[in-house]
C-alpha positions as CSV (number, residue, x, y, z in Angstrom):
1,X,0.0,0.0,0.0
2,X,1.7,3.5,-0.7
3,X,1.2,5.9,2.3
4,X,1.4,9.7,1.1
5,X,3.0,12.3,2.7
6,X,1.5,15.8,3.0
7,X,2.4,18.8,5.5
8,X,1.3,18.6,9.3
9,X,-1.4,20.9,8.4
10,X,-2.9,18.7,5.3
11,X,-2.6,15.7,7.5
12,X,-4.6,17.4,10.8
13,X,-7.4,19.0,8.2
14,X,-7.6,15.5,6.2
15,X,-7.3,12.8,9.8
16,X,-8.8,15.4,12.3
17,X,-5.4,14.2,14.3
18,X,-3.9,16.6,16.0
19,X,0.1,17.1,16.7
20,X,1.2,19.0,20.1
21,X,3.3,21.4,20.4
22,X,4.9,20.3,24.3
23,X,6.3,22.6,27.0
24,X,8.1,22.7,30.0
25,X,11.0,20.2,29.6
26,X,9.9,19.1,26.6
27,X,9.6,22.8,25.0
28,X,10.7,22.7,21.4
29,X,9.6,19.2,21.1
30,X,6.6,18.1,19.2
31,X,4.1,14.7,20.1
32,X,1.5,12.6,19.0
33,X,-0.4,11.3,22.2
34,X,-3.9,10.2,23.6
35,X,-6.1,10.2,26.3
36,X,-5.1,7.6,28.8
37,X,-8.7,8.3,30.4
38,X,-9.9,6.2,27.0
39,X,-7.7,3.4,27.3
40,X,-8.5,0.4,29.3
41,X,-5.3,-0.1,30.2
42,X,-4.2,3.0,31.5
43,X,-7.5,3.2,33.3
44,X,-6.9,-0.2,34.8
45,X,-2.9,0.4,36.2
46,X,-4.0,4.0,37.6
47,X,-6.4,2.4,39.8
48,X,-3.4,0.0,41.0
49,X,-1.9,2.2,43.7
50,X,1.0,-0.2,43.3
51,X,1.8,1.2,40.0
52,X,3.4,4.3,39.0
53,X,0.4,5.1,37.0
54,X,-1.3,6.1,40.1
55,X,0.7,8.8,40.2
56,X,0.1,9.4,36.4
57,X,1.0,13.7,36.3
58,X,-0.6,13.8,32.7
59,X,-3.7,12.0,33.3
60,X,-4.0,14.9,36.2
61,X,-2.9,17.5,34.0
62,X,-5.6,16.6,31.2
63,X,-8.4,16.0,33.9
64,X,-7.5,19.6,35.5
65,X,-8.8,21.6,32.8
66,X,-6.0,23.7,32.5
67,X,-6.3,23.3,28.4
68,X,-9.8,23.5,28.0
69,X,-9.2,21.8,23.8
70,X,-6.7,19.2,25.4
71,X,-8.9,16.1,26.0
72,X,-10.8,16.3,23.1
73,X,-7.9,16.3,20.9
74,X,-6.2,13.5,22.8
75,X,-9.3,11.5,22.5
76,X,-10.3,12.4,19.0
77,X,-6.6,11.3,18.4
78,X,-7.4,7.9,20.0
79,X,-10.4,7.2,18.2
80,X,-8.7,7.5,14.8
81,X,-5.4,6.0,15.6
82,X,-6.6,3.0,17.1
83,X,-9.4,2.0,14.0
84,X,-7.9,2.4,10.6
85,X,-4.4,2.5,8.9
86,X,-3.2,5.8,8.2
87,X,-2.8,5.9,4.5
88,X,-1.3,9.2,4.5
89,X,1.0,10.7,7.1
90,X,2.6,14.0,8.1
91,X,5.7,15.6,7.3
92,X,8.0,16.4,10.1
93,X,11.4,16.5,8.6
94,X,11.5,19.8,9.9
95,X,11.7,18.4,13.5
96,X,14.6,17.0,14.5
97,X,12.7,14.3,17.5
98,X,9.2,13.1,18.0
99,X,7.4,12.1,20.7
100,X,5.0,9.5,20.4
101,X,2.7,9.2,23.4
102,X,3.3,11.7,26.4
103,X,-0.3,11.1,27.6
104,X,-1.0,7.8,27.3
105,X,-0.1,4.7,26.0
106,X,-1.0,2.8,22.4
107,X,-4.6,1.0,22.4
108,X,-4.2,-1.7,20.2
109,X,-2.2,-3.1,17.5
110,X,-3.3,-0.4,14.6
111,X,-2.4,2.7,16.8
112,X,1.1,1.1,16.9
113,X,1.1,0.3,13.2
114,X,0.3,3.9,12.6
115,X,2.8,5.6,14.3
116,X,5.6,3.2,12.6
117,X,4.5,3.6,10.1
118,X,4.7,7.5,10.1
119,X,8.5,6.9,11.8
120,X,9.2,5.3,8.4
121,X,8.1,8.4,6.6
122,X,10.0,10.5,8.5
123,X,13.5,8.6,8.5
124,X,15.6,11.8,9.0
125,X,13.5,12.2,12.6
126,X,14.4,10.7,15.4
127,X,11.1,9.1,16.8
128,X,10.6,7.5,20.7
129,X,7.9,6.0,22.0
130,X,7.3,5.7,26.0
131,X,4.8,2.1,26.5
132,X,4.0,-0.4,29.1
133,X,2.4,-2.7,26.2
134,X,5.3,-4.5,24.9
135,X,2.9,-7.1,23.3
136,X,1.2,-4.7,21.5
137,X,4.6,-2.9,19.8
138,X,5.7,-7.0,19.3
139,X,2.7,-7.1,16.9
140,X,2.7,-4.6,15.3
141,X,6.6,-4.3,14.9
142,X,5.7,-7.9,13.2
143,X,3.5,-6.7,10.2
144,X,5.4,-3.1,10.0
145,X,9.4,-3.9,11.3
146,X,10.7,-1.7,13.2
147,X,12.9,1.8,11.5
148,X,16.1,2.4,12.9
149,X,14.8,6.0,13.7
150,X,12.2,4.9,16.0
151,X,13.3,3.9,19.6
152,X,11.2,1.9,22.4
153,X,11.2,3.1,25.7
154,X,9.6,0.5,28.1
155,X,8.1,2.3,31.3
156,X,8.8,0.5,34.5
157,X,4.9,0.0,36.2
158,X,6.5,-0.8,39.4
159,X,8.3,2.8,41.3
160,X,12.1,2.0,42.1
161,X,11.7,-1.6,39.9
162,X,13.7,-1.3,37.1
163,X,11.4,-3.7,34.8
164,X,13.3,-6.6,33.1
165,X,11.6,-6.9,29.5
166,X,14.8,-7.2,27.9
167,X,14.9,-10.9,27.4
168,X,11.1,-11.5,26.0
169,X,10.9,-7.9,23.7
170,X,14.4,-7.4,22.1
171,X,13.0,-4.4,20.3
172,X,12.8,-2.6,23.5
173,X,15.5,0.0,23.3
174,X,15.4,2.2,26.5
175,X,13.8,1.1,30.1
176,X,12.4,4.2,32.2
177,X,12.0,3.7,35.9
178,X,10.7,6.3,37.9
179,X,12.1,6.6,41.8
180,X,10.8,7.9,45.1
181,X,12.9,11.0,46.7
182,X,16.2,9.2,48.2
183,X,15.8,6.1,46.2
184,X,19.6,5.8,44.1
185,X,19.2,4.4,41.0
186,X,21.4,1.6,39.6
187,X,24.9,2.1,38.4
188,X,24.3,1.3,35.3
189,X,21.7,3.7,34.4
190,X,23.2,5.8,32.2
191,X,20.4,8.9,31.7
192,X,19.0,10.4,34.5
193,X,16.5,12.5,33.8
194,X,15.9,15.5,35.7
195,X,14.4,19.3,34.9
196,X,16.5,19.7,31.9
197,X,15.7,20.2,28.3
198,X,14.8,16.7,26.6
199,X,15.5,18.4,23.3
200,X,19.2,18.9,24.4
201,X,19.6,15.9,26.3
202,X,17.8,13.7,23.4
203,X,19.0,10.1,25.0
204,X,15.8,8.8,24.7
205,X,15.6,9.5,21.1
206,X,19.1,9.0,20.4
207,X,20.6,6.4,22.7
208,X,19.6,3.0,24.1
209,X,20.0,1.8,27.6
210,X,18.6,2.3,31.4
211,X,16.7,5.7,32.3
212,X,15.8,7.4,35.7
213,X,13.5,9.8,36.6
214,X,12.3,11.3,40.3
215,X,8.7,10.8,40.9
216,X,6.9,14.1,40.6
């Protein structure tokens, strides 16, 4: 099937999908993400107070209102994402990283299709996408392969657990653990992320290995 490429604006008019623009530490950086309030998974760990999604800042951030447009994009984005393959995709040669997913996670094999697939139209971008549904990227990475430009980053479910995925899902690239205040990561975790710029730092796009972040 070919998959045409049109600007970012073509592609939002023609999919109704929308493309944010993040801030904060990830200023300068642009996403593709849903509503984890739509996704039976997210919903499900975020009401495991075992899990780090119980903590989940973005769910909170969406659910506060503070963007009055956000959750209907986020959701509108689900709902096409996750029922048909894109046969058309955006251009964003002019960024330089992509974020898929800083809200949620993917909802079923075709939203993971779809975002490969627009990694492999966009092989001069470096693409990352965060996930706790390994199985999910293991399917989809089977009918699409996997582009060099796109990196895996497994998230941890468990805070200070360093998840071991490594031997099952040899596509993962990156493993991000969150930690309580106090809590030292391992030695061999190479990134720890902090308040820094992600568009400088770019190991998660970039770079494979074990990541570490402070729980908010």
């Amino acid at each position: 099937m070919n998959i045409k490429v049109v600007s970012v604006a073509q592609f939002e008019r023609e999919t109704g999908i929308h493309i944010s623009h993040l801030s904060g530490k990830m200023d300068k950086v642009r996403a593709l993400s849903t509503y984890a309030g739509m996704n039976p998974s997210c919903k499900t760990m975020m009401q495991n107070k075992a899990t780090v999604c119980s903590h989940c800042y973005a769910y909170k951030q969406v659910e506060s209102g503070v963007y009055p447009n956000q959750r209907t994009a986020l959701e509108r984005n689900g709902k096409v994402l996750s029922k048909k393959l894109l046969t058309i995709v955006p251009n964003l040669s002019k960024q330089e990283i992509f974020r898929f997913e800083s809200h949620g996670d993917v909802i079923n094999v075709i939203h993971a299709r779809n975002y490969i697939r627009i990694a492999k139209a966009n092989p001069t971008v470096n693409f990352a996408a965060w996930t706790k549904r390994p199985s999910i990227w293991e399917s989809a990475i089977g009918k699409e392969g996997k582009p060099d430009n796109l990196k895996i980053v497994y998230s941890s479910p468990i805070v200070n657990y360093p998840a071991e995925v490594w031997n099952r899902f040899t596509f993962v690239d990156s493993i991000f653990t969150v930690y309580e205040k106090g809590v030292v990561a391992p030695n061999q975790t190479p990134c720890q992320c902090g308040k820094g710029s992600c568009n400088r730092c770019r190991f998660c796009y970039t770079k494979s290995g074990m990541i570490a972040e402070t729980l908010r």
